[in-house]
N, C-alpha and C positions, 0 to 999 in steps of 0.2 A: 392512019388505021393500023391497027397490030397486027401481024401475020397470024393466020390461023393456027400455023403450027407452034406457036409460043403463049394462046392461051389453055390454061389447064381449066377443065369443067369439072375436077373435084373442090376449086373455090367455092361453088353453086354452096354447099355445105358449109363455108367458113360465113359466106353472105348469110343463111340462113340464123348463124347462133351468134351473130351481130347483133339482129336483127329482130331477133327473138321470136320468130316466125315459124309455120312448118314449109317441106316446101309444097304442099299444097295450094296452101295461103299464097308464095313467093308464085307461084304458076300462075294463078287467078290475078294476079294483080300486075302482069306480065304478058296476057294472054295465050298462056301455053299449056298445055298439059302436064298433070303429075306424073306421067310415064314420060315424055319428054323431058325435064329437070333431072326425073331421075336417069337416064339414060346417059346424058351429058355429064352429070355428077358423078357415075362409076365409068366412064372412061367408053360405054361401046357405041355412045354416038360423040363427034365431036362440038366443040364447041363453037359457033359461025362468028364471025365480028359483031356483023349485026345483031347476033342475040347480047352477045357483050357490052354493045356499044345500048343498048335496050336495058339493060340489067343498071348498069351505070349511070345512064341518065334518071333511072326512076327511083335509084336507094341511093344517088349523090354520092358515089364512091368514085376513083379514078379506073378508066380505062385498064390501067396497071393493077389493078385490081386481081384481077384476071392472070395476071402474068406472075406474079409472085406467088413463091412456096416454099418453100422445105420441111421437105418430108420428115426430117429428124427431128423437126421442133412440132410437128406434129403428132409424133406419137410418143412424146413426153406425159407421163403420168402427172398431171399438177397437184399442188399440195395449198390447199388452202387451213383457213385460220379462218371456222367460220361460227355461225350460232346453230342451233339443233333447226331454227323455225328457217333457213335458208331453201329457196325453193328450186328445182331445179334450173329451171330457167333461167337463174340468178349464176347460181355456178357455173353453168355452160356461158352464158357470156361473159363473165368475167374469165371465166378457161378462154376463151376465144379473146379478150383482148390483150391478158397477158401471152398469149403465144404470138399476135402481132407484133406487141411491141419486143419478145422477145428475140424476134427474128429478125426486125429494125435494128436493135441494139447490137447482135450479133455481127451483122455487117458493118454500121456505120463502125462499132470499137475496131474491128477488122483493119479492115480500111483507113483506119486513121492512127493506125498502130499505137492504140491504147494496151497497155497490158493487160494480161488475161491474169482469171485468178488461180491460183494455183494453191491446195491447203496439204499442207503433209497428208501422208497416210500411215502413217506410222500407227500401227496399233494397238501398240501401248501408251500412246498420247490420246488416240480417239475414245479408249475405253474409259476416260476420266474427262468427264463434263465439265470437271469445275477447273480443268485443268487448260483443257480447251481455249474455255470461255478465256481465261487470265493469259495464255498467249496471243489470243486478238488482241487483246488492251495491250499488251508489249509493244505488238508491230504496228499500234495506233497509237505510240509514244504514251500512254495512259497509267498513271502512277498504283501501283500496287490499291491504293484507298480513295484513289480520286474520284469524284463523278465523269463519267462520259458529257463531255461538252456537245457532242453531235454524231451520233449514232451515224444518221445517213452518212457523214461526209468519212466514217472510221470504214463501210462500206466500200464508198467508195474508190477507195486509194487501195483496197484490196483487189480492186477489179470490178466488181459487185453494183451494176448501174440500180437506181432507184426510181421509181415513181409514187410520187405522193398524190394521188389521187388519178385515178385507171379509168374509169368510168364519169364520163362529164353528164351522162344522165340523172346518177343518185339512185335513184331506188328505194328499197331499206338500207338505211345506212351505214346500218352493223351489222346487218346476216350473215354478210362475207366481209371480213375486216380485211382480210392478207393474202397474199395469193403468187404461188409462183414454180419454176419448170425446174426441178433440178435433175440435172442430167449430165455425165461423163463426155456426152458428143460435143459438148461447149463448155469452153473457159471463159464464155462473156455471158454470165447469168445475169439474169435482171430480178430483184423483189418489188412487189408493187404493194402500196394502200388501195383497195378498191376504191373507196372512196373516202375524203379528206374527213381524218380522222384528229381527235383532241391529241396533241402533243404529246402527251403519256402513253397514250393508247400504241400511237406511230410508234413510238420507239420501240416499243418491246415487241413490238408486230413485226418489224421491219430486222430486229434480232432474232426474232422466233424463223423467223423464215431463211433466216442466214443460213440457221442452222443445219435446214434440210439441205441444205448446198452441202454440207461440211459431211454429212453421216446419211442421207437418206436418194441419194441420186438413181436413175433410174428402177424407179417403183414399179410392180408387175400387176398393182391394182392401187386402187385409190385407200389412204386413210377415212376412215366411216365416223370412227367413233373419237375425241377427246381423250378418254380413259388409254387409247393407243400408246405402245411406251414409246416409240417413236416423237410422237404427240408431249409427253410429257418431258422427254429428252430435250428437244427443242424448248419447252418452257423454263428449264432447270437452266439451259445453255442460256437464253434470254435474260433471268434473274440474275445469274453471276455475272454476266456482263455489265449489266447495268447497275449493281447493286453487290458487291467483293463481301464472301465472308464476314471478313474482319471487321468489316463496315455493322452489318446486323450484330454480331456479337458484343459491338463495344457501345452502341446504342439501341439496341431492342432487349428488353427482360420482360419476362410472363405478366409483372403488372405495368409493361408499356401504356397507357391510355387511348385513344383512339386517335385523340386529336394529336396527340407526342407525335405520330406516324409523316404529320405536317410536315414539318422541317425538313425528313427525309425524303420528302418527295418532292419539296423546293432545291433541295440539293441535286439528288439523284436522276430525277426525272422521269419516274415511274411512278402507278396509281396507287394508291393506299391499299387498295386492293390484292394489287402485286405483291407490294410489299410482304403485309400480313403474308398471302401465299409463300412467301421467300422466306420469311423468320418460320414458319411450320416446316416447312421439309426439311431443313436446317434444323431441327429441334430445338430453337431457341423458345419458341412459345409451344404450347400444349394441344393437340386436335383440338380440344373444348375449349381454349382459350380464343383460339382461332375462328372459331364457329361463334362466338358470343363476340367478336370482334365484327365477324360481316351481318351479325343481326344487327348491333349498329349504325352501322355502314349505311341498312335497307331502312333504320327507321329515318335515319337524318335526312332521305333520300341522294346518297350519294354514290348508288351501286352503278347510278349510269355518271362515266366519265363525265360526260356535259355540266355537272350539278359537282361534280366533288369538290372544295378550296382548291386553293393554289391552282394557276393557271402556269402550264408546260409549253413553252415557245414551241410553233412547229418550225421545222425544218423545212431547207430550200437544194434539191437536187440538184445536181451542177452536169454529173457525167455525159446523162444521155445527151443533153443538149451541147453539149464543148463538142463530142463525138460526130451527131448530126453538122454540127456548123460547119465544121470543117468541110465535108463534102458534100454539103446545099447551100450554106451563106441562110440555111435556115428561110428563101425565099418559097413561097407557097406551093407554086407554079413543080417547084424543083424539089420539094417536101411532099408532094402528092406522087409526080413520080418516080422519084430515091424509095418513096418506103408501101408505092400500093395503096394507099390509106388516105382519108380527108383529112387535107393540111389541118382542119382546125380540132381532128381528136390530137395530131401529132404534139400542134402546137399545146394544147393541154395539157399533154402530158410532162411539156416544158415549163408549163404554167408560164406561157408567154399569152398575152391578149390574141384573140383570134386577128389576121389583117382584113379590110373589109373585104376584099375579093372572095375570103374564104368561106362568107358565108352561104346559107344551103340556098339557093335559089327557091323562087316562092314558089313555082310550080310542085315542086321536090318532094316527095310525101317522106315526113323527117320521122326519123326513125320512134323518135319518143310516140307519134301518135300511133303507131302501129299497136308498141308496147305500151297505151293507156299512159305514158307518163307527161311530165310537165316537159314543157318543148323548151329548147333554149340550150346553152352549155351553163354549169355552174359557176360562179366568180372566180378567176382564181386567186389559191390562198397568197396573200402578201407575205412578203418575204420577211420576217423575223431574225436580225443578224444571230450569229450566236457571240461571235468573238470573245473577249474575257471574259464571258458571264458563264454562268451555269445552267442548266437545263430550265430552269424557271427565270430566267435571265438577272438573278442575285448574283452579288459578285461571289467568287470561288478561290 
């Protein structure tokens, strides 16, 4: 049993936007009162084992639950990469499990003496996006006009842990594409995919959100709107990375075709759509060439990634999991207690197979049926080498 004086009751609140619950609901189904939860949740009643050891058995969280925190990764403003129809509830959990695993990754990198990321500040480097963008690809050995072979893995060797898919629930699958904590209190950032996303998508997700690391760290309110320059900075930074100038100049002109865009998106590994978007701010094609280009797009139906040509390998994260191994051997038992959390979101997000012990017990009212969803975790994605290939996995 844990000592009293080491469980914090403002968890009650991390549990509840798991969970996707109010604590009303979490009280009724607990047997406690809404003035009790709330009481133990701001600190003026404490928290007894027994309600913890109560709270634990019935949402299939660890004990440790309870005992894990930091305060600084909680009051991190998160920055998502989301759609307009994204509902709240969708945000708040996804904000709650990126600040888990951020707080896992912060330690384990720690602790296993991974480097941290460190980006200049210099700023007259930071005031040029495209200048930015072209010194990652240097420090990610990346040739002036080459395609990026693996985005995640130029990440992270910067420090920059990844997760390809955050949520084993699903949901809507594109409300919230991207999501992540940038913040000055830590050098061990994490960018996450909510959920497993078409390879094109991932990469520029997973560079769009680098970016807040690089220029947007502790925010004083949340991004609202897309039109945000913030917002659009990050998209520009995303483009040039994955897609150099010189590259659009020497193969995009005003009467490009729609389907020409192909090639460069077997090459590059970014969506047609991107593309287009990158040849316009660039001025290489025309607003109304632009616009007659994604009316296209919408009749071929190829505006949702799913449905476009050319398929874009995903990617396979290495960091978090190398960082955890080290200090759990990745065993279940030792991965529930190290990180507070049910081994098999951990394991997830390793995209390792759950172990059988891991799973929820039957009595266990599993989280999906709370939130109306399909019960179970989702497969995870198989591993796609990249090695000589290039982003569509054609040689390079």
């Amino acid at each position: 049993m844990i000592p009293q004086d080491q469980l914090v009751g403002g968890r009650i609140k991390a549990l509840c936007e798991l969970l996707g619950v109010s604590r009303v609901r979490l009280a009724e189904m607990v047997g406690m009162s809404p003035a009790q939860v709330s009481k133990i949740e701001n600190g003026s009643q404490r928290m007894s084992p027994d309600i913890a050891a109560t709270l634990a058995r019935r949402y299939n969280v660890p004990l440790d639950f309870f005992v894990h925190h930091d305060p600084l990764t909680e009051a991190v403003v998160p920055t998502f990469r989301r759609k307009a129809r994204a509902r709240v509830a969708e945000q708040k959990r996804a904000a709650r499990l990126v600040r888990e695993a951020a707080r896992v990754f912060s330690r384990a990198s720690t602790e296993s003496n991974y480097r941290p990321f460190e980006f200049t500040r210099d700023p007259d480097l930071l005031d040029d996006v495209e200048q930015v963008a072209t010194e990652v690809r240097r420090a990610g050995g990346i040739g002036p006009e080459d395609p990026v072979p693996n985005v995640t893995r130029i990440l992270e060797r910067q420090g920059i842990a990844v997760i390809n898919g955050l949520d084993p629930e699903g949901g809507d699958a594109d409300a919230v594409t991207g999501i992540s904590l940038p913040t000055t209190h830590s050098q061990r950032p994490l960018v996450a995919i909510v959920n497993s996303a078409p390879g094109a998508v991932a990469r520029f997700t997973l560079a769009h959100e680098a970016a807040h690391h690089i220029w947007d760290n502790d925010l004083a309110s949340p991004m609202t709107s897309t039109k945000d320059y913030r917002e659009k900075r990050a998209h520009r930074f995303a483009g040039t990375l994955l897609l150099p100038e010189k590259v659009v100049r020497k193969r995009i002109t005003e009467g490009t075709t729609l389907r020409s865009y192909l090639p460069i998106k077997a090459d590059y590994g970014l969506s047609v759509g991107s593309i287009i978007f990158r040849a316009r701010d660039l001025g290489v094609i025309s607003p109304d060439r632009a616009r007659s280009l994604q009316i296209q797009l919408s009749s071929l139906g190829w505006r949702d990634p799913e449905t476009e040509p050319v398929e874009v390998a995903s990617e396979r994260p290495l960091l978090l999991k190398q960082a955890l191994s080290r200090v759990t051997q990745l065993n279940g038992m030792a991965l529930a207690r190290y990180t507070g959390l049910p081994a098999h979101l951990v394991r997830y997000w390793m995209q390792l197979d759950p172990e059988p012990h891991d799973a929820p017990a039957a009595e266990v009212i599993e989280l999906s049926a709370l939130r109306r969803r399909k019960p179970g975790l989702a497969p995870c994605p198989k591993e796609e080498g990249q090695g000589p290939t290039g982003p569509s996995g054609r040689a390079t």
